[in-house]
N, C-alpha and C positions, 0 to 999 in steps of 0.2 A: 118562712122556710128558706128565701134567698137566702136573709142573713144569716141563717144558719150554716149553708152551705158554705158562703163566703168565710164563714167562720173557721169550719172545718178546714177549708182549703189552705188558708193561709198560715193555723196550726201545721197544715201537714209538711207545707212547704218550709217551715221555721224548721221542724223536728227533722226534714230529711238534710236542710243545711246543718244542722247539732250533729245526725249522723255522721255527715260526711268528714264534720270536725274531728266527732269521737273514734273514727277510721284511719286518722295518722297520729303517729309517735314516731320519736325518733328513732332511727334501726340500729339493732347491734348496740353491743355495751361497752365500746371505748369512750373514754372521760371525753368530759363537755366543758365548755366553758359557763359563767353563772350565766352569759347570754341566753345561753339557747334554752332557760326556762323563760324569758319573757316570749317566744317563739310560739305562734299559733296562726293554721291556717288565713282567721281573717284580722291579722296582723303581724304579715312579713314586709318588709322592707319598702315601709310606703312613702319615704320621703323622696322627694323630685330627684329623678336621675340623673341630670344634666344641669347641675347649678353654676357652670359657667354661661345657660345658655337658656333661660326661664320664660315661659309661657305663664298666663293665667290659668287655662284651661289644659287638665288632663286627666287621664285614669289609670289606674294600675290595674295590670290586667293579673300581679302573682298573687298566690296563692293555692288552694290544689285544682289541678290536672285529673286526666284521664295517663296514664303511659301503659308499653306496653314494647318489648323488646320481641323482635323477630328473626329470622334471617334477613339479608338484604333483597333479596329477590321477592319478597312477601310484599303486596300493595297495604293499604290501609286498614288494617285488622278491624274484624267486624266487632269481634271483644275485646276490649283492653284487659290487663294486666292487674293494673289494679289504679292506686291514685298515687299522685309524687305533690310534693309541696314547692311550687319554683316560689324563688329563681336558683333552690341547693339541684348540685350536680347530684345525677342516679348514682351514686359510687358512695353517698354523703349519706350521713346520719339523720341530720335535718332533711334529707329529700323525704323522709319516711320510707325508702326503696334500700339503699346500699347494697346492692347490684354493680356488677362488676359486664363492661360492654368489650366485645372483642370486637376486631376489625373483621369478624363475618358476619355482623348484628347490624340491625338496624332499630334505633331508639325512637321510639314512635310519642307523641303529645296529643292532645284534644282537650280544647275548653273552648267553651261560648260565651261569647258577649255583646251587650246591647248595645247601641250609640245613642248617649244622650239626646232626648229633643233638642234642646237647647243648641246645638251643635248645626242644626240643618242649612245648610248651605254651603258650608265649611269644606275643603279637601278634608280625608281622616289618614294623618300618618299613622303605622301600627310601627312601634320603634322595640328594636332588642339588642340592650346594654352590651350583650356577650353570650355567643356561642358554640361550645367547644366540638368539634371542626367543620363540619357543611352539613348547613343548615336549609332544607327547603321548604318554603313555606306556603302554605296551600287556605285561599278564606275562599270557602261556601263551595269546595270541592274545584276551587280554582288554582293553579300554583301561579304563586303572584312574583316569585322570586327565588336565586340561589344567594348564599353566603356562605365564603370559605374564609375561615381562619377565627384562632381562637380568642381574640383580646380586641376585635371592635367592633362598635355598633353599626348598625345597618338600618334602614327605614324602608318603606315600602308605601307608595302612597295608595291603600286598596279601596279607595272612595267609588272606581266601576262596578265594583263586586261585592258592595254590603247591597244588605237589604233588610226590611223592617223587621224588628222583631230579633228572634237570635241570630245572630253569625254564629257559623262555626270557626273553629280554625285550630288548624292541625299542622303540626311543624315533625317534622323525619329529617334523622342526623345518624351521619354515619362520624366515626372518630377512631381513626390506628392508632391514636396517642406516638407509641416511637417508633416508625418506621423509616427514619432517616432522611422523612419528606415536608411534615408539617412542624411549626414550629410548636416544643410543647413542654419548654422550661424541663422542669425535674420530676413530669411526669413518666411513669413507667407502669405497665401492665403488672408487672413483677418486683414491687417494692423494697428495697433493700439499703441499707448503707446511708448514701446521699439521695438518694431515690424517692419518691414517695410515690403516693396513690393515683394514679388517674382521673384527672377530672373528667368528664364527658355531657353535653347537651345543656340545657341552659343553664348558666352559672350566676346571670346579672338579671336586673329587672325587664320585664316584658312591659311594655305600655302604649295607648292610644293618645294621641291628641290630635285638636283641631286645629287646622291652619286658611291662610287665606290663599288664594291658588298663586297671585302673587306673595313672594315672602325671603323672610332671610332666610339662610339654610346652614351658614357658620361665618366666623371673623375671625380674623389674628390680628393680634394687637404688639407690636414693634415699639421699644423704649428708646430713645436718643437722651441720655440725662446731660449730657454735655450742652445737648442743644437747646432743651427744655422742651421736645416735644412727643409726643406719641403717635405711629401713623398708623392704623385702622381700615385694613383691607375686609371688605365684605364680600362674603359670596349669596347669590339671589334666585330666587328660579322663581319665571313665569310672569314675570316687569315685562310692562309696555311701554314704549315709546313716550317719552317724556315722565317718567317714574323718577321719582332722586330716592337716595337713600340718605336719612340723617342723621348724625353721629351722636352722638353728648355724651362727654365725659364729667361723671358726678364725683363731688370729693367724697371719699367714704369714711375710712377707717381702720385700725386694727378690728382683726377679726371680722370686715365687712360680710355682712350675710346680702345675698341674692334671693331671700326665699320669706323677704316682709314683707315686699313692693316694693316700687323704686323710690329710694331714699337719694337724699345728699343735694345740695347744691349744683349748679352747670360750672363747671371749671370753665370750658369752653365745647365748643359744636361749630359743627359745619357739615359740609353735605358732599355727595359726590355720586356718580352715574353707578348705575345697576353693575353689581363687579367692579365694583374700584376702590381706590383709597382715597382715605382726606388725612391731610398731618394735622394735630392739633396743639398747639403751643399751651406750656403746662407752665403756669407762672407759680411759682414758689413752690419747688418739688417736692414731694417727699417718697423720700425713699423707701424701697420696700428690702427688708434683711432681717435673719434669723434676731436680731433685737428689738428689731420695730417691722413687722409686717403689714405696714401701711395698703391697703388695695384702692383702688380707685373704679368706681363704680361703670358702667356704662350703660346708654339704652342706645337702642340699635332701632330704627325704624323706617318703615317703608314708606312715602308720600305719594300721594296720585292726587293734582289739584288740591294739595296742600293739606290734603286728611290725610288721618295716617289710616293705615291700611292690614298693617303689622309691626309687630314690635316686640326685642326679647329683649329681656334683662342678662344684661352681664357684667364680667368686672377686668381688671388689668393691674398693670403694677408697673413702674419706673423702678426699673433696676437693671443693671448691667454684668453680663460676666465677660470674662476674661483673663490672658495670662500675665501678669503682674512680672515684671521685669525688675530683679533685683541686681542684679549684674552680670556680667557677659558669660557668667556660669550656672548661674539659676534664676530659673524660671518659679512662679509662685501661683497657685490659684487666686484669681481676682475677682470681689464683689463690690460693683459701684466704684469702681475704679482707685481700691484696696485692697488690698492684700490680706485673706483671712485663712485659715488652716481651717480645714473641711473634715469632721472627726463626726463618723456614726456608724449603728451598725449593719451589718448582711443583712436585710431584711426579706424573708421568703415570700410571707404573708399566707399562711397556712394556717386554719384549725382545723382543731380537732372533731368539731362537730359540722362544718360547715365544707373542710376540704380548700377548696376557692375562697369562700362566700364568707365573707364574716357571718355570723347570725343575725347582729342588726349594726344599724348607724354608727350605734356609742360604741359597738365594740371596735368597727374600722377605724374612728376616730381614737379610742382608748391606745392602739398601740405608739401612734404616732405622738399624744398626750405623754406619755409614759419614757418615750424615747429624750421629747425632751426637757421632761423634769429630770432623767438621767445625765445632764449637763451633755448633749449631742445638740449639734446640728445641722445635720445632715443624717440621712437614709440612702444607702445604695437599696434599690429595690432590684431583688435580685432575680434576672430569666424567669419574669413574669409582670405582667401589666394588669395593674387595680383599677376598678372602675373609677370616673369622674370623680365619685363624692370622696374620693380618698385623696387626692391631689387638691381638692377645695381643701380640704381640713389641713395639705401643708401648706397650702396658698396662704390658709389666716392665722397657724399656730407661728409658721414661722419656720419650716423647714427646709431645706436644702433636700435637692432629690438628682442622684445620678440614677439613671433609667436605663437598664440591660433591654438586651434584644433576648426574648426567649431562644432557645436555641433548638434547632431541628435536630438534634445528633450531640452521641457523645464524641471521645476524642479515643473510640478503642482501635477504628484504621485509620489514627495517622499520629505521627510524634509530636509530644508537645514538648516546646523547646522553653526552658526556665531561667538558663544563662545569658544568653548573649544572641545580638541579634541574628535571621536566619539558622536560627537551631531545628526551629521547629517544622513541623510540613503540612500542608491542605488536606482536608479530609475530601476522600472524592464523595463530592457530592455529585449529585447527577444534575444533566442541565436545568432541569423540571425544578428539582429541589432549591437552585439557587433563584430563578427565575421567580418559582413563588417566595423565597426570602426576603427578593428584593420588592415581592409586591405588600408583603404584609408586615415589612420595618417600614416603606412608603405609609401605608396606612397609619400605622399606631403615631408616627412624628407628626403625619397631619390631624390625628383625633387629639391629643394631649400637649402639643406646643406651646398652647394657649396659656399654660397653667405656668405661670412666671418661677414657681419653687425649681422646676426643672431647669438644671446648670451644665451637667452633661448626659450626653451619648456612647454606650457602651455597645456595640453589636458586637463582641465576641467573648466568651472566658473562660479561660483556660483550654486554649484549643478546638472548644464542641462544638462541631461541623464547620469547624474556620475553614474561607478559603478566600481566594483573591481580596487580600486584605486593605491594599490600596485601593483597589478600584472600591470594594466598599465604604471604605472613609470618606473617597472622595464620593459618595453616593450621598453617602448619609450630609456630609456638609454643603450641597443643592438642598436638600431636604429645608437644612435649616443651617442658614450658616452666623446664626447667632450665638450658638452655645459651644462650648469645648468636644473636643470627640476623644472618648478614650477605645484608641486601636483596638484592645484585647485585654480584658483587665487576667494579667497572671499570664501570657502570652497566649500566643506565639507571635513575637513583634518581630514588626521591619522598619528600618532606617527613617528617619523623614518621613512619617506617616504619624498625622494626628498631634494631638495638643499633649500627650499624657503617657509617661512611662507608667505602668501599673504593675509590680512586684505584688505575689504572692508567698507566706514565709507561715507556716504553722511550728509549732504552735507558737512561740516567742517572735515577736517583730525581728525582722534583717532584710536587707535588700541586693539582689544579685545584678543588679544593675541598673546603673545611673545615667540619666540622658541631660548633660545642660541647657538644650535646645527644648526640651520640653518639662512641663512641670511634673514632680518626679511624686508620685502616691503608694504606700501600702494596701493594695487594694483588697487584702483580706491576709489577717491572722488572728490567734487566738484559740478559740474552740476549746473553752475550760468547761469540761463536762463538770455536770453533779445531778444525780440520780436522783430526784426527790420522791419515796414512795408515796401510793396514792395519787401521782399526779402524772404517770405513765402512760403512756401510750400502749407499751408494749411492757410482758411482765422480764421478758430477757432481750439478750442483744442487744442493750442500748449504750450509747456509745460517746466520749468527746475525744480529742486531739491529745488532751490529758486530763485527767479526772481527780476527784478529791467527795471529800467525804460530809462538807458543810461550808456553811457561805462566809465562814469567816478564814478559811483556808482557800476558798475560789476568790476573795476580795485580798488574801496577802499576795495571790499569783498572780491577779490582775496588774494590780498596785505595783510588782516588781516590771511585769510586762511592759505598762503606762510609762515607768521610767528607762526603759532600753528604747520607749519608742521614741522619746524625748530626745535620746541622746541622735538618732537619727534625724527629727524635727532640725535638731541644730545643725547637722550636714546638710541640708537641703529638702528632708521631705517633710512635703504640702499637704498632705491629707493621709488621711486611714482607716479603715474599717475594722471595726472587729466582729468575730462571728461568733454567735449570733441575737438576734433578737427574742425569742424565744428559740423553747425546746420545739422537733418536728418528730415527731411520727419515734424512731430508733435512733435520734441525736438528743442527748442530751445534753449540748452546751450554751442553750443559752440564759440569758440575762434573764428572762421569766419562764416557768413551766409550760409547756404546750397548752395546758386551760387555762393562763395566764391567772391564776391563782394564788400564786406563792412570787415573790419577788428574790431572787436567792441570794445575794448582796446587800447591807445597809444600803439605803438608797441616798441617804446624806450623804455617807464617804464616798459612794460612785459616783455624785454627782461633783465631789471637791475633786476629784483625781480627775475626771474625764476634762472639768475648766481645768486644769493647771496644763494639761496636756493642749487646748486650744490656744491658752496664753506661752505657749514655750516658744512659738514662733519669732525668730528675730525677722524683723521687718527692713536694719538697715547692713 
């Protein structure tokens, strides 16, 4: 009869997880990409979140939820709503919800989890990738923590408050998306134009892991190729007294992965005190650049009387940037101390099923694949920041990355100036508004630094919510005064501020202004719409800068474009973007359809056009 019973039970417990499965589909009928049929509860996005920065041990907490939208003023609803599938935002097809959260709601979560045996002794981090905007997080009716802002991770070490058996844990997020306070890219309540949809509440992966109470907790790794060395700041929490930390740098490879174990030979190692650095001398460099993406591996470890105690896998890269001095009138972007023309497109990073969230791995990695079989090398990513494993995939394909600052505001109270310096004016931000800007551009430069593909810094474009623009330069180069800063890609510029003139010119390349002192970029034109049916977001209003009828009249426009941009190349400009990388939402100009589907260009001829445009550079 036991096993009877036991039989019964664990049928029932199978059929009610099957339930639970057969309870989500995606919402709402706008196109998908092919990703999101490999999509299913207990198989959403289960690879390592943080493969700059690798453990043995962890657990993925996504998959379906409990949610459940309320007023704000409502405590923790005794009934939920129904289920959501994270880590897609409630606004998202893949969340199974496509729920739409105003700034008088409050988005409620609940799910349970157990901690491995295996685990006991251990601190237990609960970590989350991304949470779109404040986020409180509550285990076993405790709140263990706040988190404001939408594009980094945060941890929690809730090891006083588990207890055997299930945890609960319930996360409540409040999100205004544009109220001219948080920062929230090209999100809008009211989608229109350049606009898109809202994202709201978790957008990246939720996960557990185990740690030792002494441990690493992050590194940054500093390139000197001139010198042959790399220097290797660690940061530590909860080293005693006579604790070292020890470095090793492994040779790795194109394409090094972090996610086999640690591979590769000791280049060299050395050690240094809890929070410090060690320089390590790199005999026989090799370079890492969009033709040869060399990484070089790292393990990071804790020592106490000589045992190690902790240890994460990570990687780096010997490479340089810089501004490449051609003569006393131009300025050139520099890689490794060369001079290379920086040529790729706006990239939003938007689907159509997912919002934020790509659907899975291959598809994050797919866009940046795709970019640069299209003869690019470089991505401006545009007023939005991708989780870790998308910057790993430009760390090994080989991509250049200039990185916007989301922007809290558009530019409708204040003028944006196009021509010349001092045209344009500060959007009044409020003191709150700049004070959290300044805390959550701090944030994301210290979460993503790490990732060597990143060359520059954009905190503003096209005027939205710009303001004291010096003093933000000069914020952002404390931050990191390794890489290029661009002022304001498409203004509003001032004098002597930053590395980088940035002209915007739609739809055909031209530039309104030329700075010799700095190196001079097209930082967005183009916008050659083509409407491909069936692969629409929307069945009207959709829209490019100029439009055409098939991809063999969008590649004759291109193609004229590529060579007006050329003729600029030869006056002095160093880089360009064209917009954009796919279709979004009610644009219809880019390079692939929003379910990335259809490619609307030969991809051979885009690729021979786009090299001819990176070789047109004169160098002397």
């Amino acid at each position: 009869m036991n096993n009877r019973f036991f039989a019964f039970l664990a049928s029932a417990i199978i059929a009610t997880g099957t339930v639970y499965a057969q309870d989500w589909k995606p919402a709402g009928d706008h196109i998908r990409t092919i990703w999101a049929d490999e999509v299913a509860p207990d198989n959403v996005h289960k690879e390592y979140p943080r493969p700059q920065m690798v453990r043995a041990e962890w657990k993925s907490l996504n998959g379906l939820w409990e949610y459940s939208i309320t007023p704000k003023n409502v405590t923790v609803p005794e009934k939920f709503d129904g289920r959501i599938l994270v880590p897609f935002a409630v606004e998202s097809s893949l969340s199974g919800v496509g729920r739409t959260l105003t700034p008088d709601d409050a988005l409620w979560y609940k799910t349970t989890f157990k901690v491995p045996s295996a685990w006991k002794g251990k601190r237990l981090m609960l970590n989350f990738e991304a949470v779109d905007w404040q986020a409180d997080v509550i285990v076993n009716d405790v709140q263990v923590g706040r988190h404001t802002g939408g594009y980094t991770h945060f941890s929690f070490d809730i090891t006083p408050y588990l207890k055997s058996g299930d945890n609960t844990l319930v996360v409540r997020v409040e999100d205004a998306t544009n109220n001219d306070f948080q920062p929230r890219g090209k999100q809008v309540r009211e989608p229109k134009g350049i606009w898109y949809t809202a994202v709201s509440g978790i957008w990246q992966s939720v996960w557990i892991e185990p740690v030792s109470k002494a441990r690493v907790t992050d590194y940054y790794a500093v390139s000197d190729i001139k010198a042959g060395t790399v220097a290797v700041s660690v940061a530590t929490d909860g080293l005693q007294e006579g604790d070292v930390v020890r470095v090793k740098l492994l040779d790795g490879g194109v394409g090094y992965s972090t996610e086999n174990g640690v591979t590769g030979n000791v280049v060299a190692q050395g050690k240094t005190v809890p929070d410090g650095t060690v320089t390590l001398p790199v005999s026989d460099v090799k370079l890492w650049s969009p033709d040869s993406p060399y990484l070089y591996g790292l393990e990071i470890s804790v020592l106490r009387g000589g045992k190690v105690i902790d240890s994460v896998h990570g990687y780096t890269a010997m490479r340089e940037v810089s501004l490449y001095v051609k003569n006393k009138n131009t300025k050139l972007l520099g890689l490794n101390g060369q001079p290379l023309f920086q040529f790729g497109p706006l990239d939003q990073g938007w689907w159509p099923d997912g919002l934020y969230t790509a659907p899975t791995d291959e598809a994050l990695r797919y866009d940046i694949q795709k970019t640069k079989d299209f003869g690019f090398n470089m991505i401006r990513k545009h007023i939005k920041v991708e989780p870790s494993r998308w910057f790993y995939h430009c760390d090994q394909i080989g991509m250049l990355v200039w990185q916007d600052m989301p922007c809290f505001a558009s530019n409708n109270l204040n003028k944006w100036g196009v021509h010349n310096y001092n045209e344009g004016t500060d959007f009044p931000a409020s003191p709150q508004a700049k004070a959290n800007y300044y805390k959550e551009w701090s944030e994301i430069i210290a979460q993503v630094k790490k990732f060597p593909c990143i060359v520059m810094w954009v905190p503003f474009n096209e005027a939205w919510g710009q303001f004291d623009t010096k003093a933000v330069v000069d914020f952002t180069r404390v931050q990191d005064p390794t890489r290029l800063i661009n002022m304001s890609s498409g203004g509003n510029w001032e004098p002597d501020c930053g590395d980088v003139m940035d002209n915007h010119h739609y739809p055909y390349p031209a530039m309104y202004l030329w700075e010799p002192k700095m190196a001079t970029v097209l930082g967005e034109y183009g916008g050659i719409g083509l409407p491909i049916e069936g692969h629409l977001w929307q069945a009207d209003r959709n829209w490019g800068y100029v439009q055409y009828k098939n991809g063999d009249e969008v590649l004759n426009e291109y193609s004229k474009f590529a060579d007006q941009l050329i003729l600029l190349v030869k006056q002095g400009v160093c880089g360009a973007v064209y917009t954009q990388t796919t279709d979004v939402e009610g644009e219809v100009n880019g390079l692939m359809t929003y379910d990335r589907k259809v490619i609307k260009m030969d991809e051979a001829k885009l690729r021979e056009v786009n090299t001819k445009v990176i070789k047109s550079m004169p160098v002397k």
